[in-house]
C-alpha positions in Angstrom: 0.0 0.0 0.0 1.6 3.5 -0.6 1.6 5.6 2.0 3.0 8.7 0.9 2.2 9.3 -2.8 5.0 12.2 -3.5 7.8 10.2 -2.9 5.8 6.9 -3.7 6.5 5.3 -0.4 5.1 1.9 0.3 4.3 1.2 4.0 6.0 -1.9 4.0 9.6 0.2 3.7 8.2 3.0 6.3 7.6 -0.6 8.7 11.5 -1.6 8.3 12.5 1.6 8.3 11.0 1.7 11.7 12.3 -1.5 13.0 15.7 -0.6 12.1 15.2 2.9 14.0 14.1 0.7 17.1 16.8 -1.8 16.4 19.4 1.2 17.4 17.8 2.4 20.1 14.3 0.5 21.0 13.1 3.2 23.5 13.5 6.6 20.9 10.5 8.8 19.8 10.2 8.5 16.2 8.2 11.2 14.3 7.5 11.1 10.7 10.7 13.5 10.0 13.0 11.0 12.0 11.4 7.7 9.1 11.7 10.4 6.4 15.7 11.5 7.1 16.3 8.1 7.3 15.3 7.5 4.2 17.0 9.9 2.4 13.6 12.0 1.9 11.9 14.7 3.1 7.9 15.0 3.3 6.7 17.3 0.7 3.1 17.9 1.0 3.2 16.2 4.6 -0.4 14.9 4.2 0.5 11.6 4.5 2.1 12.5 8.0 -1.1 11.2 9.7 -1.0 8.0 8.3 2.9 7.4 8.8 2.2 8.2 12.4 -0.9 5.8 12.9 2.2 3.2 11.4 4.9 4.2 13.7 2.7 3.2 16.5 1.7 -0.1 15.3 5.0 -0.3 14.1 6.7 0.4 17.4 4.3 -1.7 19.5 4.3 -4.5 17.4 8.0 -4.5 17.7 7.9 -4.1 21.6 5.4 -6.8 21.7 7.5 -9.3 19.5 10.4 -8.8 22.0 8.0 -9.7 24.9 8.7 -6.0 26.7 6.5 -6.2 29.7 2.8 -4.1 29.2 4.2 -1.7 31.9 7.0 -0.1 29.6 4.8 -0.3 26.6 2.2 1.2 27.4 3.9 4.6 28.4 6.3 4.3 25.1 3.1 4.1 22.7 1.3 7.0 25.1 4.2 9.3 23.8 3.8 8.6 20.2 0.2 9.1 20.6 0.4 12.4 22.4 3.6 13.5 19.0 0.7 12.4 16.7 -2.1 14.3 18.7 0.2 17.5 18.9 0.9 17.3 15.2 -2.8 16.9 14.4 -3.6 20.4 15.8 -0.8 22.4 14.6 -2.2 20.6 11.1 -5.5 22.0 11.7 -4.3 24.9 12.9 -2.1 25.5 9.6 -5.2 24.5 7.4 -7.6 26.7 9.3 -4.6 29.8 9.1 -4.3 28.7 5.3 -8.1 29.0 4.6 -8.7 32.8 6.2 -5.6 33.5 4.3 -7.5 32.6 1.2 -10.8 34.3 2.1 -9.2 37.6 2.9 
């Protein structure tokens, strides 16, 4: 399935991309630019930034849970990505809402 459409991204190679990330360092906060860098890519339009996000957590969780890491230090790790994601979702909509008042001025 392709994930990011601009640099035709499959989310197959944003998963190992992922695993590898957590291979170096299982415990570090990866954000969409962190899977993008280390691709060699850079988001462009960014609307896919959502959906990479929603992957990094199953990603990362998955991964956790393969390892057997006990629920107690999962559970925190995902909360973190989910708080990035939440926190990227509202300066989104707050970009889109600034973009469209822009336009109607």
């Amino acid at each position: 399935m392709i994930v990011c459409s601009c640099n035709v991204i499959m989310k197959k190679e944003i998963e190992e991309v992922i695993y590898r990330l957590l291979d170096e360092d299982a415990w570090r906060l990866i954000t969409p630019g962190v899977v993008y860098h280390a691709m060699k890519m850079r988001g462009r339009c960014c609307g896919c930034f959502p959906n990479v996000i929603s992957i990094i957590i199953e990603a990362s969780e998955r991964y956790h849970r393969e390892r057997r890491t006990p629920d107690e230090q999962i559970v925190p790790f995902i909360q973190k990505i989910r708080v990035e994601h939440e926190r990227c979702e509202t300066a989104r909509m707050i970009a889109g809402q600034a973009r469209m008042r822009r336009s109607a001025a």
